[in-house]
C-alpha positions as CSV (number, residue, x, y, z in Angstrom):
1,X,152.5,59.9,11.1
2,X,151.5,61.2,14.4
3,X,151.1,64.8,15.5
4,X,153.8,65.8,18.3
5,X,152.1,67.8,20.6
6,X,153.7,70.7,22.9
7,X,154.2,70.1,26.7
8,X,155.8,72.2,29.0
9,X,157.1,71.3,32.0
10,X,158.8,72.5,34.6
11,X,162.8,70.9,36.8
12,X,161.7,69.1,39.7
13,X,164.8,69.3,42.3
14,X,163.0,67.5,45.4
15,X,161.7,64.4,45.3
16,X,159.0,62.2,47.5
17,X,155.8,62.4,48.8
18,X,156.3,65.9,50.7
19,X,157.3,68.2,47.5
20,X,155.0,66.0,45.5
21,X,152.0,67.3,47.9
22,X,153.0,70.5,47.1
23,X,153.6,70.7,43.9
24,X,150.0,69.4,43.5
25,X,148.4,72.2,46.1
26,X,150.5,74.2,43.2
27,X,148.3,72.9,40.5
28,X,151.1,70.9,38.9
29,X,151.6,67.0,38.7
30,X,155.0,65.7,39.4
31,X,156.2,63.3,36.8
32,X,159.4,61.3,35.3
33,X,161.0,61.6,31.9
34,X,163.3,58.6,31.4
35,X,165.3,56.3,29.1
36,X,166.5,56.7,26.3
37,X,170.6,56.2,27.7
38,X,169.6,59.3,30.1
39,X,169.7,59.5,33.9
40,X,165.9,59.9,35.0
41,X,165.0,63.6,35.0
42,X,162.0,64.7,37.6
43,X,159.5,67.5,36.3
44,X,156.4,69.0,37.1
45,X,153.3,69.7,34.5
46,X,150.2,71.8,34.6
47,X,147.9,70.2,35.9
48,X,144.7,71.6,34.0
49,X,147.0,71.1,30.5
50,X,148.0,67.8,31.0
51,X,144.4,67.3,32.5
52,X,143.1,67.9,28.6
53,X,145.1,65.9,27.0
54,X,144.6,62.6,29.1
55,X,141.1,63.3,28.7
56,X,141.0,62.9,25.1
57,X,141.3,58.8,25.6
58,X,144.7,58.3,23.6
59,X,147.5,60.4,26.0
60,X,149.2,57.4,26.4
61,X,149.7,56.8,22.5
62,X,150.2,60.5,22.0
63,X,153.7,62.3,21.0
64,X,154.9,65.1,22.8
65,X,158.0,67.9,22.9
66,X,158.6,68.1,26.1
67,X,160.0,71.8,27.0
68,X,161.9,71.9,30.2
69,X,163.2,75.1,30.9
70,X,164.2,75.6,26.9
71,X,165.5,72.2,26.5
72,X,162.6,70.1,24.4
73,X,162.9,66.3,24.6
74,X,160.9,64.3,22.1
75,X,158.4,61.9,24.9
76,X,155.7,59.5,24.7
77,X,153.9,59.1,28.1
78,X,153.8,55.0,29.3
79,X,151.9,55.5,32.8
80,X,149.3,57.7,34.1
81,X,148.7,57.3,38.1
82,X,145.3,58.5,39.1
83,X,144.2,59.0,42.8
84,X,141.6,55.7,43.7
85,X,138.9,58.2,45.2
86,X,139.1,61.3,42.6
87,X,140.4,60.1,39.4
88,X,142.5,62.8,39.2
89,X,145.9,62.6,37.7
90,X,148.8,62.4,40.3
91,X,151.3,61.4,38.7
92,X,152.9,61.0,34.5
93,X,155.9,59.2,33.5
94,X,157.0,59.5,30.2
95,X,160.0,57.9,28.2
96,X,162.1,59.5,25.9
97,X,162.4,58.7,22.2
98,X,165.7,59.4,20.7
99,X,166.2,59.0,16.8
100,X,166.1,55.5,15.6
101,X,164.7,54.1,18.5
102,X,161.4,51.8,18.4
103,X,158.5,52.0,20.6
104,X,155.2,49.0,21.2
105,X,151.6,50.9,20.9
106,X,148.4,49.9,20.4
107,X,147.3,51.6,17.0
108,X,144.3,51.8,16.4
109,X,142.1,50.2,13.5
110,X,139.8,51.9,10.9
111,X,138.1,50.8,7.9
112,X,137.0,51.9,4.2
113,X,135.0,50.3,1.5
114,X,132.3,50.1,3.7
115,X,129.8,51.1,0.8
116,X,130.9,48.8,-1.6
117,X,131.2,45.7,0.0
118,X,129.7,42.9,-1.1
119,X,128.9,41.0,2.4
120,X,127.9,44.9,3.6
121,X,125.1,45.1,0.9
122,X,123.6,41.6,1.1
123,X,123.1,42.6,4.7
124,X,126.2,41.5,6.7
125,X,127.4,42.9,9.8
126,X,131.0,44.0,10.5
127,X,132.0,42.0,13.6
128,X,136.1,43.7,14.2
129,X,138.1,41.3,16.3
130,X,140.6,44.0,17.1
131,X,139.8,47.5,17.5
132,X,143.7,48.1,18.3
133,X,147.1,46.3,17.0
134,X,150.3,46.6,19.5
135,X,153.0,47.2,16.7
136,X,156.6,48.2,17.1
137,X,156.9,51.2,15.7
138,X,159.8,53.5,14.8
139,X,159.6,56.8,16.4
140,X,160.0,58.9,13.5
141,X,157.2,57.0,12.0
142,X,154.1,56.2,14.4
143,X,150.8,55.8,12.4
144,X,147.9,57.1,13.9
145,X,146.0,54.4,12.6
146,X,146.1,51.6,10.2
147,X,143.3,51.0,7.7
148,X,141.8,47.9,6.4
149,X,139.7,47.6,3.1
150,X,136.1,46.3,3.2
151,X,135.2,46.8,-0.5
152,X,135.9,43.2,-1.8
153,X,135.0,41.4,0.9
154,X,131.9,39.0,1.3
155,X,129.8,37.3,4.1
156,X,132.2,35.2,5.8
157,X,135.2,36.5,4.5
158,X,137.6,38.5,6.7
159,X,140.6,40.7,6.9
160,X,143.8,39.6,8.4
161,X,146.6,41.6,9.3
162,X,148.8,40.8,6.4
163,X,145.9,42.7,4.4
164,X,146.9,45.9,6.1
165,X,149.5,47.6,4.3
166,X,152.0,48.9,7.4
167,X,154.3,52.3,7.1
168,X,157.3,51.5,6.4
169,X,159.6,49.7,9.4
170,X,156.0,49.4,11.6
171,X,155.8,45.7,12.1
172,X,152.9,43.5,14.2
173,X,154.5,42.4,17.7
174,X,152.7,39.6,16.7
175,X,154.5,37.7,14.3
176,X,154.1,34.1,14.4
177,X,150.4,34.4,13.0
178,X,148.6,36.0,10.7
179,X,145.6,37.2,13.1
180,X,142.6,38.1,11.7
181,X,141.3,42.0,12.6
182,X,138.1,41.7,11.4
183,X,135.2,39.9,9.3
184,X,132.0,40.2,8.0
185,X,129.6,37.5,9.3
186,X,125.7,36.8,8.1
187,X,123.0,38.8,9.9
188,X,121.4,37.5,13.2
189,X,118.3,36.6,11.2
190,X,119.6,34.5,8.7
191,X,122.3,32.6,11.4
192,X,118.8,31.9,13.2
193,X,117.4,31.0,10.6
194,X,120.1,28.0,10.1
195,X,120.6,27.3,13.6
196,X,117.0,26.3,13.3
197,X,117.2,24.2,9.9
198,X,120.3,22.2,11.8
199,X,118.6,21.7,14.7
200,X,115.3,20.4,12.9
201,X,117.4,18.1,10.7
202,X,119.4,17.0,14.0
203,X,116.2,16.1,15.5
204,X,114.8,14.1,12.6
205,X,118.2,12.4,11.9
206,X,118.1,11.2,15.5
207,X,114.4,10.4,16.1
208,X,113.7,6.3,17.0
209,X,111.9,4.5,13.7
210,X,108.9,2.3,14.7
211,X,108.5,-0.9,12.5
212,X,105.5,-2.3,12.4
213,X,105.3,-5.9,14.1
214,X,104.3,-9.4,12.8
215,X,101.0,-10.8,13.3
216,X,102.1,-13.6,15.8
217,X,100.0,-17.1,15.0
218,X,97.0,-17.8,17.1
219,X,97.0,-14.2,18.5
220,X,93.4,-13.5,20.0
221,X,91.8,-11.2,17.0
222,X,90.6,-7.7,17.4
223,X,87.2,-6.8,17.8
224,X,85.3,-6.8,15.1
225,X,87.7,-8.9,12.6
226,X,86.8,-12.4,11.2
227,X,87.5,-15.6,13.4
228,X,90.4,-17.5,12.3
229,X,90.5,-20.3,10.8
230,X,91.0,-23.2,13.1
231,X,94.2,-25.4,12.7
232,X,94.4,-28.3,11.2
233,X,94.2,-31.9,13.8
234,X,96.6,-34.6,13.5
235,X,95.1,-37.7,11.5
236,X,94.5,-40.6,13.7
237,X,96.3,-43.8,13.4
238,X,95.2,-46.0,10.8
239,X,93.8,-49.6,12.5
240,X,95.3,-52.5,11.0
């Protein structure tokens, strides 16, 4: 399960682009807490704090406690806004997550069995098709990741999500196939290697035969070869 990190924030009473301005000269962001059956709440963060934790790469599939003047609100943030010439954050929504309710994330994908697998030690490469799953995931039990296992698995073979073993109630979003995450395929030196063995039988299967032609009867003969025997003259009419 995932950590829940601690946020505080700060009531925002006025809203729009003027107390937004300020609040930013301030060093805070504005932001918006909603759902979750609740009237949207406005709120301001720190901007260096908040700064930190969307520069770690995964805010958006972090959990938070959000502490508003005492009053902590289990979030998840869903949009970051950053300013087109800057990249600075200007504005963070986040959306509540009251127990028993289900949220979509993108979990991320790791691996073991790495050093015992077979297509690993004849040379394979690990070519992963998905370095992140969106699952629907309770909120009291988001994984941080989900882990596949390499250690039986062979050139070509490949892992597909129903070989994940899933916490309990976290389910694929995608559930009309079973997709595959990721598989072990032969090195680039051997695939060349048959590209060029297909490629030369291809061309052989396909290249023209050349028979050798007849000798046609009373062709003119080659230099150098004997003269032909000459062909035989009708008899003449016996005289009576």
């Amino acid at each position: 399960m995932r950590d829940i990190q601690q946020l505080s924030a700060e009531a925002r009473n006025q809203t729009g682009k003027g107390p937004a301005y300020r609040a930013r000269l301030k060093g805070l962001i504005p932001g918006v807490i909603y759902g979750g059956g609740t009237d949207p709440e406005s709120v301001s963060v720190d901007k260096r704090t908040l700064e930190r934790h969307v520069d770690t790469g995964h805010f958006l599939t972090t959990l938070f406690e959000l502490d508003v003047a005492g009053a902590k609100t289990r979030v998840i943030p869903r949009q970051v806004q950053l300013d087109p010439v800057t990249d600075r954050v200007v504005h963070v929504d986040f959306m509540r997550l009251p127990k028993g309710s289900k949220v979509r994330l993108a979990i991320p994908v790791r691996f073991k069995g790495q050093e015992t697998s077979p297509g690993l030690k004849r040379g394979g490469v690990l070519n992963i098709v998905r370095h992140e799953v969106e699952m629907l995931c309770p909120a009291e039990n988001i994984p941080a990741f989900i882990e596949g296992d390499l250690s039986k698995l062979d050139i070509h073979g490949s892992l597909h999500i129903t070989d994940f073993v899933l916490p309990e109630g976290v389910v694929p979003t995608i559930r009309e196939r079973d997709f595959t995450v990721a598989s072990i395929v032969a090195p680039t030196s051997v695939i060349e290697e048959q590209r060029a063995a297909v490629a030369a039988a291809s061309a052989a299967a396909s290249a023209p035969v050349v028979e050798e032609a007849p000798a046609a009867t009373g062709a003119p003969a080659s230099p150098g070869s004997a003269p032909a025997a000459a062909a035989k003259a009708p008899a003449a009419p016996a005289k009576k």
